[in-house]
C-alpha positions as CSV (number, residue, x, y, z in Angstrom):
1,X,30.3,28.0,4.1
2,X,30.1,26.5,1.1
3,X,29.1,23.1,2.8
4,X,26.1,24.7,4.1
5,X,25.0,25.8,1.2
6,X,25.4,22.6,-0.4
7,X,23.3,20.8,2.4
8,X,20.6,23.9,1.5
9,X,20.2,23.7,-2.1
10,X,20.5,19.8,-1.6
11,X,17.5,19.6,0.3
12,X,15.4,22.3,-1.4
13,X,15.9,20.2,-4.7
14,X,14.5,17.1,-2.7
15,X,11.4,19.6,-1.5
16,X,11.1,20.8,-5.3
17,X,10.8,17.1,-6.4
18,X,10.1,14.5,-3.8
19,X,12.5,11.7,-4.3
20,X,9.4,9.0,-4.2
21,X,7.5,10.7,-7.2
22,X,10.6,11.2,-9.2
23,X,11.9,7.1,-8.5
24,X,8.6,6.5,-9.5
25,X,8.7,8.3,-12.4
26,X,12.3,7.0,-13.5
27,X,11.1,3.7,-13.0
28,X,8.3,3.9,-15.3
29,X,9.6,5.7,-18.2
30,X,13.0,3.6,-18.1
31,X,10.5,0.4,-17.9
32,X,9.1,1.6,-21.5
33,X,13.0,2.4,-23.1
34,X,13.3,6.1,-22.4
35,X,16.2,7.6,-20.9
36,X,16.1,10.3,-18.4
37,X,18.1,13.0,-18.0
38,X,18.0,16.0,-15.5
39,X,16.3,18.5,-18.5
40,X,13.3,15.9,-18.7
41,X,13.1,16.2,-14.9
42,X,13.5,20.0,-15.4
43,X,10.8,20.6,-18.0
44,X,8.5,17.9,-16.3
45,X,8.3,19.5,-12.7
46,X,9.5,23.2,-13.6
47,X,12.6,23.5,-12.0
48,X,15.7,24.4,-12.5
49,X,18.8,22.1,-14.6
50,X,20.6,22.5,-11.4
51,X,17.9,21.4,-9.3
52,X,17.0,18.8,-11.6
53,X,20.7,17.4,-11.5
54,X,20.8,17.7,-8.1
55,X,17.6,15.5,-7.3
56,X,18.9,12.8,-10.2
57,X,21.9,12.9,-8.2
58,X,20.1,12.4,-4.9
59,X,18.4,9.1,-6.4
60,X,21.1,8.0,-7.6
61,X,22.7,8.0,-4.3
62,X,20.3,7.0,-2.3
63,X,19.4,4.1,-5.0
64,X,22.9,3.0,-4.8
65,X,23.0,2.8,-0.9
66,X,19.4,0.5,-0.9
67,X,20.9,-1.7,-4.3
68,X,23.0,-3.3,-1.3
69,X,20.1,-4.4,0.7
70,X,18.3,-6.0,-2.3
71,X,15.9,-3.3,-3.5
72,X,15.8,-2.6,-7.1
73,X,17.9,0.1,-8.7
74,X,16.9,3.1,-10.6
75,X,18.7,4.8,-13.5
76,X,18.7,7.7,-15.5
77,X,21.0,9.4,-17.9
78,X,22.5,11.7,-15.9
């Protein structure tokens, strides 16, 4: 049970904050020196610390799995 509900808040973050538009984002305020971290994310598109975590978390993963095929990584401070 508690699997499921992983998978569901899991994918309601990525609804809450689309993983393109938040890689962007990362991207662009890292570019200029400035750290992100999930309450920037939550302030910026109203959501939740958890579901700001949880989409950081999601980029980061799916970041990490593409790094390995050559595209460029993201970060954040997590």
């Amino acid at each position: 049970m508690e699997r499921e509900k992983a998978i569901v808040r899991a994918e309601t973050a990525r609804r809450l904050v689309p993983t393109d538009e938040l890689a962007h984002t990362v991207r662009r305020l890292t570019s200029v020196g400035t750290g992100v971290e999930a309450r920037h994310v939550a302030e910026f598109y109203d959501v939740t610390h958890s579901v700001a975590h949880a989409v950081l978390r999601g980029l980061r993963h799916a970041t990490a799995k593409t790094a390995t095929d050559g595209a460029a990584d993201v970060g954040y401070a997590g």
